[in-house]
C-alpha positions in Angstrom: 0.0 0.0 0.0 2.6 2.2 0.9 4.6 1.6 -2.3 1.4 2.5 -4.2 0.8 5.7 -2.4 4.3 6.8 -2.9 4.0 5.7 -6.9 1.0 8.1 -7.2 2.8 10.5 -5.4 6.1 10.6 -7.6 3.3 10.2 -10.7 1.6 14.0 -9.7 4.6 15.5 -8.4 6.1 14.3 -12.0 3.2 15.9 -14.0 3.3 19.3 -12.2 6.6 19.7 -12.2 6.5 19.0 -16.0 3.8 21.7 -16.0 5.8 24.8 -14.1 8.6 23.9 -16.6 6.6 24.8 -19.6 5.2 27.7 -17.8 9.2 29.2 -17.1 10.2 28.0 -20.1 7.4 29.4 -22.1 7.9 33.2 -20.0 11.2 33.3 -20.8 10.7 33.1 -24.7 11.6 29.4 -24.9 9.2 26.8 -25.7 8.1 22.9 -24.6 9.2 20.3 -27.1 6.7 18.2 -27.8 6.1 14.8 -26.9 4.5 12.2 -28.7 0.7 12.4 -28.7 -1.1 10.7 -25.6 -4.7 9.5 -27.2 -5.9 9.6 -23.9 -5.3 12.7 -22.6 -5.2 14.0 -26.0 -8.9 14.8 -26.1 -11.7 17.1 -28.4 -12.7 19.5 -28.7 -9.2 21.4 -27.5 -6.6 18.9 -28.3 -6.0 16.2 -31.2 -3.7 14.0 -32.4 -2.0 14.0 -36.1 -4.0 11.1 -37.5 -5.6 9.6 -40.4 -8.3 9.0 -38.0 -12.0 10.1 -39.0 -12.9 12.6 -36.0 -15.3 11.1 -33.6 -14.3 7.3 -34.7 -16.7 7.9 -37.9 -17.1 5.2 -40.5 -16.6 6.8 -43.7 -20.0 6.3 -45.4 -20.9 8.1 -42.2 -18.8 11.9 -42.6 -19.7 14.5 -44.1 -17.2 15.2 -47.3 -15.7 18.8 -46.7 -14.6 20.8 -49.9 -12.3 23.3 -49.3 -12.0 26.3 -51.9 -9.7 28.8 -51.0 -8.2 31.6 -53.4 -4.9 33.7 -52.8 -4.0 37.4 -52.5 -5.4 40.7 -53.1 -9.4 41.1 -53.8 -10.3 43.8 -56.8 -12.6 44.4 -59.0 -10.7 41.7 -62.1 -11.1 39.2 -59.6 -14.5 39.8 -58.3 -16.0 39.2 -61.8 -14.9 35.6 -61.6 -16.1 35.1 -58.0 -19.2 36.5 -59.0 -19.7 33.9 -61.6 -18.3 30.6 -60.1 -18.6 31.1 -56.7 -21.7 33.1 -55.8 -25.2 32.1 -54.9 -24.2 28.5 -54.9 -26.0 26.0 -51.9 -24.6 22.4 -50.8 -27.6 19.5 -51.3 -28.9 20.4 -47.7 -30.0 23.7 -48.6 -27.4 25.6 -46.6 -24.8 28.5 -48.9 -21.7 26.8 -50.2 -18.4 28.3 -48.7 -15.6 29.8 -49.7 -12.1 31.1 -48.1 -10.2 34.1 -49.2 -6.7 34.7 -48.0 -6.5 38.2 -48.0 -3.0 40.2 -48.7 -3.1 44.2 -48.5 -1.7 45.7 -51.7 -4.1 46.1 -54.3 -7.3 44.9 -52.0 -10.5 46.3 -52.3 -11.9 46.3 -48.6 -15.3 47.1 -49.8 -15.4 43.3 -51.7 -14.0 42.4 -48.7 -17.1 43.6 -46.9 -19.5 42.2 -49.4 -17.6 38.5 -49.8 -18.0 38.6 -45.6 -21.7 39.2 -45.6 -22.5 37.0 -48.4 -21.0 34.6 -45.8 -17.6 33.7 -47.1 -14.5 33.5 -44.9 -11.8 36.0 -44.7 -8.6 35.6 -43.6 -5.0 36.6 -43.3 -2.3 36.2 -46.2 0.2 38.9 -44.8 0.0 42.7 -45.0 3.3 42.9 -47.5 3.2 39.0 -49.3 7.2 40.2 -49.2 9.8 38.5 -51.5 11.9 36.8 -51.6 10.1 33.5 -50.3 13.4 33.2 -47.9 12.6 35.9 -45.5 9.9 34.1 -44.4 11.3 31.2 -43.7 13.8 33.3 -41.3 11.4 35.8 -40.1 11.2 36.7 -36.4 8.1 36.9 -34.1 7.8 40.3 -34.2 7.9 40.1 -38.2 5.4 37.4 -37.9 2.9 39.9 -35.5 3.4 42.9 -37.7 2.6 40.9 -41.1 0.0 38.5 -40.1 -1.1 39.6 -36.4 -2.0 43.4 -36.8 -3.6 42.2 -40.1 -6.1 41.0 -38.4 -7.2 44.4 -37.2 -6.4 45.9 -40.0 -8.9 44.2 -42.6 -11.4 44.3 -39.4 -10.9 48.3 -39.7 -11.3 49.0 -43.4 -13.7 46.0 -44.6 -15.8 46.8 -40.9 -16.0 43.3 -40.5 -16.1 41.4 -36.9 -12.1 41.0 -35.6 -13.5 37.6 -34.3 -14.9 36.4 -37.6 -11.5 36.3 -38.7 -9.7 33.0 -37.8 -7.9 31.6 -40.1 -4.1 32.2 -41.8 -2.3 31.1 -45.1 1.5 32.1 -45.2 2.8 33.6 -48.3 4.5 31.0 -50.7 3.3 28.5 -48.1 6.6 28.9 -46.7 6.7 27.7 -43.1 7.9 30.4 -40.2 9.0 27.3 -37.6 6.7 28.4 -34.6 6.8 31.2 -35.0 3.1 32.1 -36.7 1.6 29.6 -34.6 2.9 31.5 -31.2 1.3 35.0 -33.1 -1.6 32.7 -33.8 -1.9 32.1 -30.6 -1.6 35.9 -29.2 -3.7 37.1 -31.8 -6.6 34.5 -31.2 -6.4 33.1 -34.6 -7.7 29.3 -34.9 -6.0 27.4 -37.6 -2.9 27.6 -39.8 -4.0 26.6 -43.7 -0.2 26.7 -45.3 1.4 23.3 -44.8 1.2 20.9 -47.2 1.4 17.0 -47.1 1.9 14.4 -49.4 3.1 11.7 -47.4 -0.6 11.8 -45.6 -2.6 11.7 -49.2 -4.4 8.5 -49.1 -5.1 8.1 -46.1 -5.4 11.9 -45.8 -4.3 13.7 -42.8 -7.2 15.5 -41.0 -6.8 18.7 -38.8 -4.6 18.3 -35.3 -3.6 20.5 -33.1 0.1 21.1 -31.8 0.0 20.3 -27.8 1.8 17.2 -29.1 4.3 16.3 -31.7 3.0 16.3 -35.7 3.7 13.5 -37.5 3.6 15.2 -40.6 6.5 15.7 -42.8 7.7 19.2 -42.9 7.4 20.2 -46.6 8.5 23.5 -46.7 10.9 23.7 -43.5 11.2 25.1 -41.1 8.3 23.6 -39.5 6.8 23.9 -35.7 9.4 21.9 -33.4 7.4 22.7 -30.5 4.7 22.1 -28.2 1.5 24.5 -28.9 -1.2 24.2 -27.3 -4.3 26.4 -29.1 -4.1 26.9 -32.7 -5.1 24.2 -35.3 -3.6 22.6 -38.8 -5.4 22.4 -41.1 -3.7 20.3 -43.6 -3.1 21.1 -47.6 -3.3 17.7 -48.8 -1.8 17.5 -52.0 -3.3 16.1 -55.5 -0.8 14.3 -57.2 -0.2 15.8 -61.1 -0.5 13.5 -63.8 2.7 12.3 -63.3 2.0 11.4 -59.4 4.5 14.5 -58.4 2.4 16.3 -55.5 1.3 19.8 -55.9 -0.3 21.9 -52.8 -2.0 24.7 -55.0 -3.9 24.4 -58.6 -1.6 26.0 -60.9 1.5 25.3 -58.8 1.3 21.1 -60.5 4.8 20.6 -62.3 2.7 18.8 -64.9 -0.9 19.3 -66.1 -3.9 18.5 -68.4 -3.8 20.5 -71.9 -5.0 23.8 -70.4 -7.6 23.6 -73.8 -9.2 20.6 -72.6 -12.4 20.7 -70.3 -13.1 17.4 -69.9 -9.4 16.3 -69.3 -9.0 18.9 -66.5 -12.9 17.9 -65.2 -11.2 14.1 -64.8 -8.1 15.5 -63.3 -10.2 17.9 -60.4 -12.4 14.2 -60.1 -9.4 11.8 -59.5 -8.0 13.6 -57.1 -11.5 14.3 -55.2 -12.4 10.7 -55.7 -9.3 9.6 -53.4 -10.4 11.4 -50.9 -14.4 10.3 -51.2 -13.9 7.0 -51.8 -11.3 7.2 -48.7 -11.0 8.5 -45.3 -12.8 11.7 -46.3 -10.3 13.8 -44.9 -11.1 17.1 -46.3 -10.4 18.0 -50.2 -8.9 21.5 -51.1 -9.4 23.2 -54.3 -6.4 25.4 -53.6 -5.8 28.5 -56.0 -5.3 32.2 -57.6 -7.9 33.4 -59.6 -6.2 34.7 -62.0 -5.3 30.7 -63.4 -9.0 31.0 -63.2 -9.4 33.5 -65.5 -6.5 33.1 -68.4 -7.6 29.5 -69.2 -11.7 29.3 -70.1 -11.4 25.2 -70.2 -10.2 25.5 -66.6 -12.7 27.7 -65.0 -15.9 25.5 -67.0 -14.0 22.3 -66.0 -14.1 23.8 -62.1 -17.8 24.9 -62.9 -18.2 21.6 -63.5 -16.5 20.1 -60.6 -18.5 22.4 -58.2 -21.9 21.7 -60.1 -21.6 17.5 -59.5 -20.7 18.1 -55.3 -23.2 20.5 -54.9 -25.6 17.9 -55.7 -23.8 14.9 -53.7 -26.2 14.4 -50.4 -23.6 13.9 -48.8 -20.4 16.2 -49.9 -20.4 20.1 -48.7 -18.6 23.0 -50.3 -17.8 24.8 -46.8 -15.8 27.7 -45.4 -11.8 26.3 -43.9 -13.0 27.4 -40.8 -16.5 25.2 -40.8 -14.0 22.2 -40.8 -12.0 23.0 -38.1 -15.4 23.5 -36.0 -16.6 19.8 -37.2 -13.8 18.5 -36.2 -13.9 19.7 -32.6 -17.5 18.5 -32.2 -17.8 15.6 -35.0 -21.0 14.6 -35.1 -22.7 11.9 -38.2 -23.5 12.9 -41.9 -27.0 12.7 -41.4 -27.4 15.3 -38.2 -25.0 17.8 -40.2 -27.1 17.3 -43.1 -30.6 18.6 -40.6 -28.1 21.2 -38.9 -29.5 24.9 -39.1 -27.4 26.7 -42.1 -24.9 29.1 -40.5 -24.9 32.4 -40.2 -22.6 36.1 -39.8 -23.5 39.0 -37.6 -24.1 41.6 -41.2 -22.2 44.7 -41.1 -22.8 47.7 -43.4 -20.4 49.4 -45.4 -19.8 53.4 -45.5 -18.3 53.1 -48.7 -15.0 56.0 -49.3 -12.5 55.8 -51.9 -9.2 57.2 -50.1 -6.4 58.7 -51.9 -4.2 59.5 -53.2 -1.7 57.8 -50.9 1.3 57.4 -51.8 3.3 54.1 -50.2 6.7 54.5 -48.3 8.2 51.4 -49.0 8.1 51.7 -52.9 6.6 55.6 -53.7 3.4 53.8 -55.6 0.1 56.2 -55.3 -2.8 54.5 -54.3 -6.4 55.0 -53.8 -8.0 52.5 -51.1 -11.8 51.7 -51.2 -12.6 51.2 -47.8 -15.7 50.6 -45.5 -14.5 53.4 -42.8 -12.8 56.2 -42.8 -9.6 57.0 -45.0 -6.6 56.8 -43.9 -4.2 59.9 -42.9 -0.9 57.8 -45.0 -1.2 54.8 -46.5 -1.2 51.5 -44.5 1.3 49.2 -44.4 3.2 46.8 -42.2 4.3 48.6 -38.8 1.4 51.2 -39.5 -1.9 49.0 -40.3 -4.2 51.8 -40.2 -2.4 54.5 -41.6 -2.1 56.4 -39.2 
């Protein structure tokens, strides 16, 4: 008995010592390395494991299919006309508005679209103020680059789009290039929810679905460097690669090293289907439809190929076009295809727009004159990273 007693003893005295570790280490700018995932203390909705696993110990033929479209970079009036005619008014089988992401950068964005893509219930979120080059500075940047970039984005598009700070939760890092852990600690500060930018090929069939980072990944880092430490908060979201005709992976739609003729709809409809199919016909982790609008727009066959693609799973029962975000929620509280099928559609608090056109201002950092379309009022300079509101 005695022996026992002192066992649990060392046990607790063990764990909280392991705890006020991480706390020191953690105020003193270092951070926990992970350990490997413990399933049972590893529990939803705040904590998961990297696993092929369907959330909630699903069968397949039982989980919903996620689609996840997301499109890169600035928001204007050229790009708009393509959202307008692929994206909008579109509903999933049960009824409910089919989702889309946009990963916002500053230069060039019109935050009036933003305003009207928010309220038409698509997500927005963060892409970086500057979407800098080259690609290398971000793999090197520090945490106070990171929360200058990404971070005060946050407020930023909240400000001139006059959308809801907290209906912004999600981030993409430019090039998908990987800051270590850094972005995930300014995730963490910033209350952002999930990290969209790290891709996986290794974890294609079965796919990998979203984890958290209280323990260590398992995935492969494809664009190092990737988080080495232990996280607790924000969420991966996976970019589960297609494979190219070839088999080569490729994270975003017009980043594939080899392609269908560019001419042909129905070879590029069979391309967008095989790749779906793998995940449909898998472990349904969720399928991304990752890309710029503007490969959109130069190649027609494309677009009507995508057109086509979103047409068929709009009408599957059980597949749903949804915001990155929406996944992420699932996933924390998994429940059966046929209760998320009978689930109210969601909505967004609405937000008006007290449409200026600001300008001209002309930018610091390259002399370029700009006029901003905004939802609020104009700026005194022109924003930019260190000054997101131009003041």
């Amino acid at each position: 008995m005695t022996r026992i007693i002192n066992e649990n003893f060392v046990m607790k005295w063990f764990l909280l010592l392991s705890l006020v570790v991480a706390v020191v280490a953690e105020k003193a700018g270092e951070l926990p390395s992970p350990e490997p995932c413990d399933e049972e203390a590893c529990k939803l909705p705040e904590c998961r494991c990297s696993s092929t696993e369907i959330p909630g110990g699903l069968a397949p033929r039982d989980t919903p299919q996620f689609v996840s479209v997301t499109f890169d970079d600035g928001v204007n009036v050229l790009n708009m006309w393509t959202y307008r005619d692929v994206i909008f008014n579109r509903r999933n089988s049960n009824g409910c508005p089919a989702g889309t992401t946009f990963y916002v950068s500053h230069e060039y964005t019109n935050y009036q679209l933003i305003n009207e893509l928010y309220n038409r219930g698509y997500e927005i979120a963060l892409h970086s103020i500057s979407h800098r080059v080259p690609q290398s500075w971000w793999s090197i940047a520090s945490l106070e680059d990171i929360r200058k970039e990404i971070g005060e984005q946050k407020g930023q598009i909240a400000h001139f789009a006059n959308i809801p700070a907290d209906q912004i939760k999600g981030v993409r890092l430019p090039f998908l290039q990987m800051t270590g852990n850094t972005s995930f600690q300014m995730m963490k500060e910033f209350d952002l929810m999930y990290d969209h930018s790290w891709p996986t090929a290794a974890y294609r069939a079965p796919g990998l679905w979203p984890y958290t980072l209280h323990y260590e990944s398992t995935q492969e880092c494809f664009i190092p460097p990737c988080p080495t430490a232990s996280i607790p908060g924000p969420w991966v979201l996976p970019m589960i690669t297609w494979a190219d005709p070839r088999g080569f992976p490729c994270a975003m739609v017009d980043a594939c090293s080899y392609f269908p003729d560019r001419e042909d709809e129905n070879a590029w409809f069979a391309f967008i289907m095989q790749n779906f199919e793998r995940h449909y016909f898998g472990n349904r982790a969720p399928f991304g439809f990752y890309v710029h609008e503007g490969y959109i727009r130069a190649y027609p066959a494309v677009q009507r190929a995508f057109v086509r693609f979103l047409d068929t799973i709009n009408n599957l029962n059980d597949v749903f076009m949804v915001n990155a975000v929406d996944i992420i929620e699932w996933v924390k509280n998994p429940v059966p295809l046929n209760e998320y099928r009978s689930r109210p559609c969601k909505t967004v608090p609405s937000t008006i727009c007290m449409a200026r056109n600001c300008g001209p201002l002309v930018a610091a950092h390259n002399q370029i004159t700009h006029w901003i379309p905004v939802c609020n009022v104009c700026p005194a300079n022109y924003p930019w990273v260190g000054n997101p509101l131009g003041r």
